[in-house]
N, C-alpha and C positions, 0 to 999 in steps of 0.2 A: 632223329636227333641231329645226325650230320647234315640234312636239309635246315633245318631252323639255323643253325651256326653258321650257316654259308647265309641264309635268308637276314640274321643277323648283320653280318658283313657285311652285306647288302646294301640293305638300308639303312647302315648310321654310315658308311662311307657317303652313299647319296648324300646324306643329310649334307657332310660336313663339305662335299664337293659341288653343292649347288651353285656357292657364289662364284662357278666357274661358266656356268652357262648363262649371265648374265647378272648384270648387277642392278638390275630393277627389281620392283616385284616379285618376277618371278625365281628368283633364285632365294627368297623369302617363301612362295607358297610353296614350294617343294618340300621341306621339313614340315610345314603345317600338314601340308600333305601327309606325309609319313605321321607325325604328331597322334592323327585323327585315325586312319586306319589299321595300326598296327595295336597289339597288345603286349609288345615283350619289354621289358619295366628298362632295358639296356638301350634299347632305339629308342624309345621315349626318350631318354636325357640325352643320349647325343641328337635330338631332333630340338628339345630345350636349348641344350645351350648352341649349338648353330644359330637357331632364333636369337641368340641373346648375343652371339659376335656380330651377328648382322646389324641387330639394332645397335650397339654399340660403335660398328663402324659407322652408319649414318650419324649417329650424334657427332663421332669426332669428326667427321669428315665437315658436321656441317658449323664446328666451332673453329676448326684449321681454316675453312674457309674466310670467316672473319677476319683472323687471325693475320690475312694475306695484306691488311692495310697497316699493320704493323710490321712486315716485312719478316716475320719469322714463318708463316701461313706456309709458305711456298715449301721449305724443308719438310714441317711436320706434315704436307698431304702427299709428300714424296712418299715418306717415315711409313704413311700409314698406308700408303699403295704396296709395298714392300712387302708389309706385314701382313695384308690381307690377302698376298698372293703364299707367301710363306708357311701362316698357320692351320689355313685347312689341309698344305700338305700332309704336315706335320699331324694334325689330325688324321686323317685318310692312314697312314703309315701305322696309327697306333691302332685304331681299332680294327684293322688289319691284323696286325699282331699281337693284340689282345680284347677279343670280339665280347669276354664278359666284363670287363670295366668300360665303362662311358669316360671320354674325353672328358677335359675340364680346361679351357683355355683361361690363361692368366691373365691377369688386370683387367677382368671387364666388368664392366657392373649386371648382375641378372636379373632383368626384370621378371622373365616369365618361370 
């Protein structure tokens, strides 16, 4: 039991710390990753919604960038570098210290 709980930890931290090791790709198939091999119904949704701040950042990132010929672009891709270094902490911290609730990051839209 105290194996799974730590196994838990585990992999929704990964999940939620991927977009640490790169902001391509790969920091995307790492939650897929987890997504696919894992069965405990808690790493599922924090492996979801990672996927879902990820996509999320790319859309905003790539409407701020627009945004940049209107001279406002430049603050908001700041805003949202900030953020995206900010809330996986924030994540990581929680389901550390609460390994049976799934994270749920605010204001983003969830596709998957």
């Amino acid at each position: 039991m105290e194996e799974d709980l730590q196994q838990r930890k585990l992999f929704s931290a990964l999940c939620h710390g991927a977009i640490f090791f790169s902001s391509t790709f790969i920091s995307i198939g790492i939650p897929i990753a987890i997504l696919f091999i894992t069965n405990d119904p808690v790493v599922k949704e924090n492996a979801k919604e990672s996927l879902n701040f990820h996509i999320n950042l790319y859309i905003y990132a790539a409407i701020f960038a627009l945004l940049i010929l209107v001279a406002i672009g430049i603050p908001l891709l700041v805003l949202l570098a900030i953020l995206s270094f900010i809330m996986p902490i924030i994540a990581i911290i929680y389901v550390l210290s609460e390994p049976n609730q799934p994270f749920r990051y605010s204001f983003i839209f969830r596709f998957v």
